[in-house]
C-alpha angles and dihedrals in degrees: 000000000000089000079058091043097059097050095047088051081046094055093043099055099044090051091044078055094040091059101041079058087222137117117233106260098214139330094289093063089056095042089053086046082043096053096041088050087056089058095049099041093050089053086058103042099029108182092010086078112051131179087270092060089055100058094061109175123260087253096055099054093045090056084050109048074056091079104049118108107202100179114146125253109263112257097208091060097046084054094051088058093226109166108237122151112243085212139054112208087203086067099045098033109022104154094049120091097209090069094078143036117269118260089210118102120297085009077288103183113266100229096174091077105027118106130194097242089058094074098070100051098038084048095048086040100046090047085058088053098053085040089062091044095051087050084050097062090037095054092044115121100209127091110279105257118173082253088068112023105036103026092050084053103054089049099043101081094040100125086039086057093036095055093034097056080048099049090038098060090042092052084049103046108018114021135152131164101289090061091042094052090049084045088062092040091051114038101069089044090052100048076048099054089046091055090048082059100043110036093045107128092202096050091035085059102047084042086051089045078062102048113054097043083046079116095061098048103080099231139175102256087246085056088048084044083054101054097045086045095053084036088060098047093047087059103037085044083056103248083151090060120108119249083262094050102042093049092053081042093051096042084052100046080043090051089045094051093052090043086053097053096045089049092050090055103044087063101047076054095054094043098057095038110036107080137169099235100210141175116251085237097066100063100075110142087056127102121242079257107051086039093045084059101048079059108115122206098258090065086255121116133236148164116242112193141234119227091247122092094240117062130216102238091053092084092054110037108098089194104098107196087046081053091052085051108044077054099055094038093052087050096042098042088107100040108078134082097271111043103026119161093175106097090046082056092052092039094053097047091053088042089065108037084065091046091058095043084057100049085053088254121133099224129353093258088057084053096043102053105049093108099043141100090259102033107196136034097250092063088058092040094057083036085056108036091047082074102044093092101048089043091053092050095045092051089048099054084050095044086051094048086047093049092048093061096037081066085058092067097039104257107126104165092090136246120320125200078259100052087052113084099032097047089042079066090057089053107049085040082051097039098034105006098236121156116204093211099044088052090054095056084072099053117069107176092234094051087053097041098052094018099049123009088043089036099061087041093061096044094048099038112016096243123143128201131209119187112238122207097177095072108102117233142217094223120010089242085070117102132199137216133173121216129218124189119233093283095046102263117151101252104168151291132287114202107194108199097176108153127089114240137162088251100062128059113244127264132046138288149151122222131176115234082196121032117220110250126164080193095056091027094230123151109215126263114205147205142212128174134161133152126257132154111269112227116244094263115285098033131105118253096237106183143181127283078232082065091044095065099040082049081059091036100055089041079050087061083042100063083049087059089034097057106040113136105185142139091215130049094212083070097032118130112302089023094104136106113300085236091058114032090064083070097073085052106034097049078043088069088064086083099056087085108025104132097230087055097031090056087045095061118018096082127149112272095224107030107028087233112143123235121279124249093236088058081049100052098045079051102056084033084061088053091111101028109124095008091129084058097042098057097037086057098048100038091048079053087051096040091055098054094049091058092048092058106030099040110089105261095207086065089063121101118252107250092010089181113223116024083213088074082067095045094061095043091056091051090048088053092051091045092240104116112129125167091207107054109037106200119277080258142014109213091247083074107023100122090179101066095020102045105003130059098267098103107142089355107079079108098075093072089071088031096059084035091066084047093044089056098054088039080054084053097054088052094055100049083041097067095269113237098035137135088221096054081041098051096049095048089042090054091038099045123354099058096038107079124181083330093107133055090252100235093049087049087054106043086044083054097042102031094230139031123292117271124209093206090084087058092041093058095037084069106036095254099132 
């Protein structure tokens, strides 16, 4: 350990004087960078490096200041702007695997040899890496080109994006308290290393250089994409603020970051302890199976909960009052003493009101969408507000069918948010006798994983897909597949992570553990994880036709990853706008129930029979069954979201209580309230705009939603299920990226603009 000590302190301080492009002017130059390498280095290492290690004999340190080589930098490189790291992680960091690219397939993580206490060092390392980089561009003599200048910046920050999208997906889907701790260590240095990017004057002025004589340079048009991208976060990240300014703006975004992760993680608490302790008897409604899982080690039974308001077994439990409090229980997890989310609610509101004052916006909706498809508050208010009356009319036609039978069973107090769901079942068994649990004997998640999802893939796009067992993973429920394009070529990897666990926060995402990139010549890696209940061994995972469709709708966001077909990474594939990159995996859900795909993969678990075309037809006939409750549910959520971010959080009481007081009265002002249908989150639970990156963007679901549906249309005047249809809308949309302004990519691809009236139909609206 010590020999390894001294050459990484080696290494350290001949690159600090490398890019400082000086040479040490005496021994007390290296004793001050050797003392300053012991601090860091102890902070990396903590109790690895102990007092002893510090007083190093006089020997020792002249052996080791033997070492050191102290040349210059050579000038004439700097000036040529070649990119070259000033630093190499495998000297600094040569036992840890992180500090270098896998040598697996497709840079696959190698998760054989990764350990959780990697991940601090490689990410502190690798942000001193970019750091000196950065330095590098900026100390550089030579007019600013986008040789020198983007493209060093781009390239700058490429082990820090390799180990956070790493890290990221592992915090997400496989976590413990090692990577939480490192989660709480990181995520205020890394909103401060950001800051240290963006809102540096001297790179924000060789960017802008750039910038305005991009013109007269002669670029690609993605080159020319990448400037005015870079241009426009420099600006919205507050390069043009003054050193006041930018140091009140770092220590926010650094006090958000933290607020994010401790809300994150307050939730994944709640969700694994709080838990609704109930008698065997009263589960009646559920199936051997479902009852068999709510089974705790100790022989006793309870009721974990989704991150969602409503809850699964709601729609099954016939026990009414266990209903009522599996509901309250599910709205109320982050309300008591213990577990409160609600003054990091009211912190980060506040938090980001003053970030976008400061920024000359006048809310931080207004900040965050300025480089979206809608582009200000006001269009998804009148977007919004345009559906409120058919939504209203729709929930209340359900809320009437449900209450009629409810009478029927002597309950004559009305629906409550409990009776909902599971008396919304009885209706659509009544109305289209459909049975939730016959239809599932039909959809096995691997049937409708390779039989479906693959299937209509393949039939679209050409692509093939052969299951590896050699890729090492990061939990032995996650599955691997390669992917070849029509003529064969290697084109990626596809990780499937499908099964709940305590480990992994609720929903469902995809995510790229390697992001595509012709620069950097990387193939993309992707994720996709969602939640379902895993079967007792031995069983199969029979799942809902409401699985079945996230299972269509994330590889959705997958083919956007898969087929990325860009220079830079920062454009590559998902990096696009919130309200537009819901569209790949939203139009991806129309094949869920296209006749040709549906017949290929809804077969009968035992007896391989598909399903019939009566089954079929109640199925598309439910199409528009609790739409009225669905979308009261996610625009309340929206609604929500937008007030948060757009009402002036000054005007807020201090200690308002309950953020859900100012929940209900949003959805009163919009004229959505409805006892009956809470909204699909209250803000003491909603991960996506409290601990994601859906602040001010929970919109863009019903958005891209809007876009997804008339996306659906094309398809179907195109043929449907055709290479052709595939091809066009692979080439249009899938493989561009944020290359294009959004509503010219999409008008290019259509042929005209997006009209509401084919969401509008798909849920019964019209």
């Amino acid at each position: 350990m010590i020999d390894l000590l001294f050459n990484e302190i080696a290494v350290h301080i001949n690159a600090d004087f490398t890019a400082k492009r000086c040479r040490p002017n005496n021994k007390k130059e290296i004793a001050v960078e050797m003392f300053s390498c012991f601090s860091a280095f102890d902070y990396l290492y903590g109790p690895e490096i102990n007092f002893m290690t510090k007083t190093i004999n006089l020997l020792t340190v002249s052996l080791l200041l033997l070492v050191i080589s102290c040349k210059p930098t050579s000038v004439s490189t700097q000036e040529a702007g070649t990119t070259k790291n000033a630093l190499d992680m495998t000297q600094i960091l040569p036992d840890n695997p992180l500090s270098y690219p896998s040598t697996l397939p497709y840079q696959t993580p190698d998760y054989n040899k990764i350990e959780d206490h990697h991940f601090l060092h490689a990410m502190q390392t690798a942000m001193d890496i970019q750091n000196r980089n950065v330095e590098n561009i900026v100390k550089n003599s030579a007019a600013p080109t986008f040789e020198n200048t983007l493209i060093a910046l781009e390239s700058s920050g490429r082990d820090l994006s390799r180990i956070s999208m790493i890290f990221s997906s592992l915090a997400g889907a496989h976590t413990n308290d090692k990577i939480k701790e490192t989660q709480r260590k990181l995520s205020p240095l890394l909103s401060q290393h950001r800051d240290g990017i963006y809102l540096n004057s001297k790179l924000f002025a060789k960017v802008d250089a750039v910038y305005e004589n991009r013109k007269n340079l002669n670029l690609s048009a993605e080159d020319l994409k990448l400037v005015e991208e870079y241009h426009q976060r420099f600006v919205l990240s507050g390069a043009r603020l003054n050193d006041a300014q930018k140091k009140k703006l770092s220590g926010i975004n650094a006090e958000m970051a933290g607020l994010e992760t401790e809300f994150n993680q307050k939730l994944l608490e709640a969700t694994n302890s709080v838990k609704l302790p109930v008698k065997k008897e009263e589960l009646k409604g559920l199936t051997d199976t479902q009852i068999e899982n709510l089974k705790q080690d100790d022989g006793s039974y309870a009721i974990t909960l989704m991150n969602t308001t409503q809850q699964p077994l709601l729609s099954s439990l016939d026990n009414r009052d266990l209903r009522k409090r599996l509901l309250n229980t599910s709205i109320e997890r982050l309300e008591s003493k213990m577990l409160n989310t609600s003054q990091i609610v009211e912190q980060l509101v506040r938090l980001r009101e003053q970030k976008a004052h400061l920024l000359g916006f006048g809310s931080f909706a207004e900040w965050r969408l300025q480089d979206t498809m809608a582009q200000d508050p006001a269009t998804v208010f009148e977007f919004f507000r345009e559906m409120v009356p058919g939504i209203n009319k729709k929930a209340d036609a359900e809320k009437l069918a449900i209450e009629t039978l409810m009478r029927k069973d002597g309950i004559t107090d009305g629906v409550k948010p409990w009776d909902w769901a599971y008396y919304a079942e009885k209706v659509r068994a009544d109305q289209y006798s459909l049975d939730e649990n016959e239809l599932k004997q039909y959809f096995e998640l691997y049937s409708a994983l390779e039989n479906g999802v693959f299937y209509a893939a393949n039939k679209l796009y050409g692509i093939s897909f052969k299951k590896r067992t050699d890729i090492p993973v990061y939990h032995p429920d996650v599955v691997v597949y390669e992917i070849f394009e029509h003529d064969g070529t290697p084109m990626a990897l596809f990780f499937g992570d499908f099964f709940a666990r305590p480990s992994k926060r609720g929903g469902a995402w995809m995510s790229n553990l390697v992001q595509q990139s012709h620069l950097f010549n990387e193939k993309p890696v992707i994720t996709n994880v969602c939640n379902y209940q895993k079967p007792p061994a031995g069983e199969p995972a029979l799942i809902s036709f409401d699985d079945v469709t996230t299972l269509f709708h994330e590889f959705g966001h997958a083919l956007h990853g898969l087929f990325a077909d860009q220079k830079y990474a920062m454009l590559s594939g998902t990096s696009v706008a919130r309200d537009f990159v819901e569209l790949p995996s939203q139009a991806n859900e129309y094949w869920a129930t296209h006749p040709e795909v549906l017949q290929n993969y809804a077969k009968h678990h035992k007896t391989g029979e598909p399903i019939p075309a009566d089954l079929i037809e109640k199925l598309k006939n439910s199409r528009t069954f609790n739409q009225g409750f669905s979308m009261t549910e996610v625009m309340g959520a929206a609604f929500i979201d937008l007030h948060w971010h757009t009402d002036e959080a000054s005007g807020l009481p201090e200690g308002m209580g309950q953020p859900r007081n100012f929940d209900e009265n949003v959805l009163r002002k919009e004229n959505l309230w409805n006892d009956a249908v809470p909204p699909r989150y209250f803000s003491s639970y909603f991960a996506h705009v409290f601990g994601g990156g859906y602040a001010a963007g929970y919109y863009s679901y019903l958005w891209t939603e809007m876009l997804a549906h008339d996306t659906s249309a094309w398809f179907a005047e195109q043929g449907g299920l055709s290479r052709a249809a595939g091809d066009r809308y692979r080439k249009m949309i899938l493989s561009q990226g944020n290359t294009q302004e959004y509503k010219s990519m999409y008008r290019n691809f259509r042929g005209a603009e997006p009209q509401i009236k084919h969401m509008l139909q798909a849920r019964g609206l019209n």
